[in-house]
MARBA-3410 file (N, C-alpha, C, O; in Angstrom, 1 decimal):
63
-17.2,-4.3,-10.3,-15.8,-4.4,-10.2,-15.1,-3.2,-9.7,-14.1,-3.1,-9.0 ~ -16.0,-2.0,-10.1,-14.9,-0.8,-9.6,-15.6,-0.8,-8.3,-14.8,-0.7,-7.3 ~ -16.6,-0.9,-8.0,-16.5,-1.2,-6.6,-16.1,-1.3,-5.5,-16.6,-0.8,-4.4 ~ -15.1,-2.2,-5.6,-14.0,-3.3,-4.8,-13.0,-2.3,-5.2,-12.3,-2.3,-4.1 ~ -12.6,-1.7,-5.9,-10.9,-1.5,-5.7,-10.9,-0.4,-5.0,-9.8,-0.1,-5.0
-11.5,0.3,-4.4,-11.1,1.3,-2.9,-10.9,0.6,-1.7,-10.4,1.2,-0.8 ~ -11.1,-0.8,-1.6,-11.3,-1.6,-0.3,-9.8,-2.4,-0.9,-9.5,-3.4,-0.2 ~ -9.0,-2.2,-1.9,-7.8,-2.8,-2.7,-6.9,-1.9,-2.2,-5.9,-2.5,-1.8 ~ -6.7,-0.6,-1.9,-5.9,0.6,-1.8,-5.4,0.6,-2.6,-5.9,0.1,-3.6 ~ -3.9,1.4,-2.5,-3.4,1.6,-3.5,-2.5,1.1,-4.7,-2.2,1.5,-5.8
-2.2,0.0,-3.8,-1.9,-1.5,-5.1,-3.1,-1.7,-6.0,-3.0,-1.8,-7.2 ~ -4.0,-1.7,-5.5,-5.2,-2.0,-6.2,-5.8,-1.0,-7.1,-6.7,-1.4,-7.6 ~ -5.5,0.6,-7.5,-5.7,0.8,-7.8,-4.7,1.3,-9.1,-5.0,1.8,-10.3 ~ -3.4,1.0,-8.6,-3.0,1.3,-9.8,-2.6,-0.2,-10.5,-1.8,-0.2,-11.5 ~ -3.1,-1.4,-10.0,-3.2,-2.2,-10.8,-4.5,-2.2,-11.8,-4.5,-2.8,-12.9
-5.2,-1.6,-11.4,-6.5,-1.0,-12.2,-6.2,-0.1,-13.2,-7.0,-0.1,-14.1 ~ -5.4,0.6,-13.3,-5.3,1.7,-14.1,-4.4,1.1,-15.4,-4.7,1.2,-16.6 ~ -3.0,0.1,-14.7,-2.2,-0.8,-15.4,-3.4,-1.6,-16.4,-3.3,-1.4,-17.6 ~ -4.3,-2.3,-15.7,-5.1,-3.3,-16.8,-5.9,-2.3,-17.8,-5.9,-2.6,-19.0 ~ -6.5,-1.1,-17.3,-6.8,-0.1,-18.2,-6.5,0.0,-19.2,-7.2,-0.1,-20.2
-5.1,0.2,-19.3,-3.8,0.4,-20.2,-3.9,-1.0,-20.9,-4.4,-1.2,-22.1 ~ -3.5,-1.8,-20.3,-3.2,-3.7,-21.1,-4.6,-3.6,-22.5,-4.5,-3.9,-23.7 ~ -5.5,-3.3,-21.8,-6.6,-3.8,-22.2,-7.2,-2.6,-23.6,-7.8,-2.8,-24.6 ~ -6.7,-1.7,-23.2,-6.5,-0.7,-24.6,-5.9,-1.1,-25.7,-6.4,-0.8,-26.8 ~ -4.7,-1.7,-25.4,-3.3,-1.9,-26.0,-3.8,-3.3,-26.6,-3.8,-3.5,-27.9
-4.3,-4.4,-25.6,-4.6,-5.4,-26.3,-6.0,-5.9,-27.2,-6.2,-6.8,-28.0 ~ -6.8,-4.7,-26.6,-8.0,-4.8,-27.5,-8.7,-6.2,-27.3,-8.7,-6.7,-28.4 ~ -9.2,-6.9,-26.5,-9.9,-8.1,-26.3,-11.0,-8.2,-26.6,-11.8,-7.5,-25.9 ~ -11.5,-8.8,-27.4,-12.8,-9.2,-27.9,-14.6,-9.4,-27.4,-15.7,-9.2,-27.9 ~ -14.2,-9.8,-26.1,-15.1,-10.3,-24.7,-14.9,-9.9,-23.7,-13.8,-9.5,-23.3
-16.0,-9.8,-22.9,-15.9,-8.7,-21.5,-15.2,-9.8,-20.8,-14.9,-9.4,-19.7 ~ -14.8,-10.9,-20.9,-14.2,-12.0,-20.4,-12.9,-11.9,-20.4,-12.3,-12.6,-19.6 ~ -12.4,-11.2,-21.3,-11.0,-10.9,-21.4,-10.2,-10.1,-21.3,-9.0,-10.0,-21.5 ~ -11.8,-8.7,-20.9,-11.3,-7.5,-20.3,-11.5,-7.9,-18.8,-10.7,-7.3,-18.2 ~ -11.9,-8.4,-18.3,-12.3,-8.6,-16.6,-11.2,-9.8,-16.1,-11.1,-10.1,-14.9
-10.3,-10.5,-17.1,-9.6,-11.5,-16.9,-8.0,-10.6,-17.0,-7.0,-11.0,-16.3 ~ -7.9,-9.5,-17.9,-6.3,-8.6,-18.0,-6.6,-7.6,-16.6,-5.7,-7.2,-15.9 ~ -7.9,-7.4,-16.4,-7.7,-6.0,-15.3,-7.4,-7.0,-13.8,-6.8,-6.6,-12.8 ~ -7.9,-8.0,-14.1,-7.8,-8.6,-12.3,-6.2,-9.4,-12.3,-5.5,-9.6,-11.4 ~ -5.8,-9.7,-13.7,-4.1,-10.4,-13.2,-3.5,-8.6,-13.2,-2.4,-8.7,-12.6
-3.5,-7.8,-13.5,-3.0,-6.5,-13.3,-3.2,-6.1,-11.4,-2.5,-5.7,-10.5 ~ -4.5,-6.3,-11.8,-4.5,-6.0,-10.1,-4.0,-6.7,-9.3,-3.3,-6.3,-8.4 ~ -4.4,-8.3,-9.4,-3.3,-9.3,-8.6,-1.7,-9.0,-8.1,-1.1,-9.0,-7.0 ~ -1.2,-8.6,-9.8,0.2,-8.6,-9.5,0.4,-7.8,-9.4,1.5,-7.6,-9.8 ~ -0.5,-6.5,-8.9,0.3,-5.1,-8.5,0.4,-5.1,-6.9,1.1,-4.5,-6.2
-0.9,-6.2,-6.4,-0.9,-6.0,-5.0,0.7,-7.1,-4.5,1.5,-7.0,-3.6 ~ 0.5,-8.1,-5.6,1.9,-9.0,-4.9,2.8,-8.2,-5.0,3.4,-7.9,-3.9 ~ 3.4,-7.6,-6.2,4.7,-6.8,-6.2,4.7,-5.4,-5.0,5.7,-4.8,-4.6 ~ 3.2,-5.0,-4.5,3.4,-3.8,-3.4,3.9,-4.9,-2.0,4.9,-4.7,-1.4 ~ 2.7,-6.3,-1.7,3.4,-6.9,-0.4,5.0,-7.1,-0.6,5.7,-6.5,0.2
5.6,-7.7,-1.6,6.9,-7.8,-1.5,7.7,-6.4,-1.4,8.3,-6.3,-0.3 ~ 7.8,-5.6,-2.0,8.4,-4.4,-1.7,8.0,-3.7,-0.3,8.8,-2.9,0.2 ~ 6.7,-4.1,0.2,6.7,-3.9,1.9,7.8,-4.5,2.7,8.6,-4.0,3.5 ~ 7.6,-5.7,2.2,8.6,-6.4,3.3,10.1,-6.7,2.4,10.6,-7.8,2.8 ~ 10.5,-6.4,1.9,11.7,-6.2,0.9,12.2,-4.7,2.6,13.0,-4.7,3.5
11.2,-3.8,2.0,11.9,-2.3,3.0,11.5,-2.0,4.2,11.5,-1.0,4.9 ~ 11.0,-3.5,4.5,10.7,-3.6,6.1,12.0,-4.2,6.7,12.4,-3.9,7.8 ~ 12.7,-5.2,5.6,13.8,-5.8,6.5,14.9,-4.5,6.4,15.6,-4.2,7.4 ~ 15.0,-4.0,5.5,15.9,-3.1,5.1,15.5,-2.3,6.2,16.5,-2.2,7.0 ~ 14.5,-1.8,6.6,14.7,-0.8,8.0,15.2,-1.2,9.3,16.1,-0.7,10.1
14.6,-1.9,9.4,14.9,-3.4,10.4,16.0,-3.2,11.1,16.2,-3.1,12.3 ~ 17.0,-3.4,9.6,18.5,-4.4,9.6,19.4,-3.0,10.1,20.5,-3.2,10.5 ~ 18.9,-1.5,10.1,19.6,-0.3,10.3,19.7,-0.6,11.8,20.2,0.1,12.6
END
């Protein structure tokens, strides 16, 4: 898994560091539920980076 997250950039990697964190905090029992908090971290760090791309793409745009 750490593998793949240099080919993630840098959404990807600080959605890795985010699940790091989750998974400290939440303490999960099974590598199933550590590998299942680090990938919706990483998910939704790369959706919230594409949105905020184009959130301040239109914003430049519109200058």
């Amino acid at each position: 898994m750490f593998a793949v997250v240099p080919k993630l950039g840098v959404s990807g990697g600080v959605g890795l560091l985010l699940g790091l964190v989750a998974v400290w905090w939440v303490e999960p029992t099974t590598n199933a539920g550590i590998a299942l908090l680090i990938g919706i971290f990483i998910v939704a760090s790369m959706v919230v980076s594409g949105i905020a791309t184009l959130i301040i793409g239109k914003k430049r745009s519109g200058n």
